[in-house]
C-alpha positions as CSV (number, residue, x, y, z in Angstrom):
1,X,3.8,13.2,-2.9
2,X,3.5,15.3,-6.4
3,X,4.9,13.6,-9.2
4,X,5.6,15.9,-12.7
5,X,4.1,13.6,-16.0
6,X,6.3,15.6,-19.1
7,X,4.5,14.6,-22.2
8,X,6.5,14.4,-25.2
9,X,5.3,14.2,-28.7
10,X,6.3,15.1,-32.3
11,X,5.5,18.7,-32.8
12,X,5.7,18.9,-36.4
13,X,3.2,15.7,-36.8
14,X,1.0,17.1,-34.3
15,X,0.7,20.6,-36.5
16,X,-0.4,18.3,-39.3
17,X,-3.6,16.7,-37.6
18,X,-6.6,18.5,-39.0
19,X,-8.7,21.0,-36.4
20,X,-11.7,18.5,-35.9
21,X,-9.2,15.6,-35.3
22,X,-7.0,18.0,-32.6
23,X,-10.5,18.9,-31.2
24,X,-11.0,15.0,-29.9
25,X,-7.5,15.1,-29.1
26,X,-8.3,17.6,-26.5
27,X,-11.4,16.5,-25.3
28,X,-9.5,13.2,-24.5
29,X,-7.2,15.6,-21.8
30,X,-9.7,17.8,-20.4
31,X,-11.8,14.5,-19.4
32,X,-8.3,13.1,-18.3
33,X,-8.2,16.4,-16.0
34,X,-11.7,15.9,-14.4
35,X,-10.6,12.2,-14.0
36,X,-7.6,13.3,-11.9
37,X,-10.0,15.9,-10.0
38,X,-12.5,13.6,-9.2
39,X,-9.5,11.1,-7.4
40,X,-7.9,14.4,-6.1
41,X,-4.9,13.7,-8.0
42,X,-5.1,16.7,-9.9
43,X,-2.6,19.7,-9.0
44,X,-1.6,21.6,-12.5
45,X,-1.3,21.3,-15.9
46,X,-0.5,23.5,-19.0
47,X,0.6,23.2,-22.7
48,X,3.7,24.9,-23.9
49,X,4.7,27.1,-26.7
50,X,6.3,25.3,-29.6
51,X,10.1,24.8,-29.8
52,X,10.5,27.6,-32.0
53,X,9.3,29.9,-29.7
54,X,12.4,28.6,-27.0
55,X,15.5,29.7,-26.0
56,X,18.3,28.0,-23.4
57,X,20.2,30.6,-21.7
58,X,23.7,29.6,-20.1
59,X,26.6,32.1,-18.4
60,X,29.8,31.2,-18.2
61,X,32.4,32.6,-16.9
62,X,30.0,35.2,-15.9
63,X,29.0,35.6,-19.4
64,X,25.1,34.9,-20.4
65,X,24.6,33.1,-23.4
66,X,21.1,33.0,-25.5
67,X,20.6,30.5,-28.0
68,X,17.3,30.0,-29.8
69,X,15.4,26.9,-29.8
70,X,15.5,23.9,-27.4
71,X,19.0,22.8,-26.3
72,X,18.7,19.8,-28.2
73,X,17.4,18.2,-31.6
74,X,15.0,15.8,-30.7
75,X,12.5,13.8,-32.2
76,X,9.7,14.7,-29.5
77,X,9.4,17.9,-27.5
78,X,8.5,18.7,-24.2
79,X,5.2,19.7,-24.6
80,X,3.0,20.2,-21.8
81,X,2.8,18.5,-18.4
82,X,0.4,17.6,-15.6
83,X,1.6,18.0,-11.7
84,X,-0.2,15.7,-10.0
85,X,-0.9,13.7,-6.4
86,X,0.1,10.0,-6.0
87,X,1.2,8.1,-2.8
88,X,4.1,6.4,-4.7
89,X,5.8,6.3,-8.1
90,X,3.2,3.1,-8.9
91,X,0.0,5.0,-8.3
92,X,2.0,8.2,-10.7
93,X,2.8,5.5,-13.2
94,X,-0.5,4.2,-13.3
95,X,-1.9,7.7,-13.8
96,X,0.7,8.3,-16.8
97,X,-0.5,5.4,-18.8
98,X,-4.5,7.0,-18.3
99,X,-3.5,10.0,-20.1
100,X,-4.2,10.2,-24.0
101,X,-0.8,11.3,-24.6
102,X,0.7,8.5,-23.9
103,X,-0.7,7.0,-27.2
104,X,1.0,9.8,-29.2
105,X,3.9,10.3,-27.1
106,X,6.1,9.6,-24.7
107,X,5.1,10.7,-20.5
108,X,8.2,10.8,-18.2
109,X,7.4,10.3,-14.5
110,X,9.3,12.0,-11.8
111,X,8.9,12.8,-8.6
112,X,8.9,16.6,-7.9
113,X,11.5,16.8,-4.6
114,X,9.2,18.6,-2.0
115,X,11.8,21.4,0.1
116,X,10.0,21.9,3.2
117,X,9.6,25.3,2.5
118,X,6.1,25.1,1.3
């Protein structure tokens, strides 16, 4: 099974860490990524643009509405993920708490629906 892990953290504190600091910080993921690879656990992962950068789109009544910015204020953002492999929701959980972003964030866990048209 794949299992999404949606790491959440504070954007505006993490654009206040000095360069050589944010440098360690992402050291600590990349060798989280060959961890995964080396279990063959490891399906995707990628950062994402900052809030600022967002929009939410809704139509109704056949109408499309653009707002800027994420949908709602929030002390964390959504700020990258990792797609990964796990037999069970254990195994995903247990990979969660190995990433380093789970010691400056917050990592939701859910199981990614599979809809047999892979």
């Amino acid at each position: 099974m794949n299992y999404m892990l949606m790491l959440y953290a504070d954007e505006v504190a993490g654009s206040n860490i000095p360069p050589e600091e944010m440098k360690g910080f992402m050291d600590q993921l990349h060798a989280y990524r060959e961890a995964l690879r080396k279990a063959n656990a490891f399906v995707a992962t990628a950062p994402l643009a900052r809030t600022n950068t967002a929009c939410t789109v809704h139509v109704d009544r056949g109408e499309m509405k653009v707002q800027d910015g994420p949908y709602a204020e929030t002390r964390e953002q959504l700020g990258g993920y990792y797609i990964i492999r796990a037999e069970t929701m254990d195994e995903a959980i247990k990979w969660a708490a190995r990433c380093p972003a789970a010691t400056w964030g917050t990592i939701e866990v859910r199981q990614i629906i599979n809809l047999g048209d892979e």
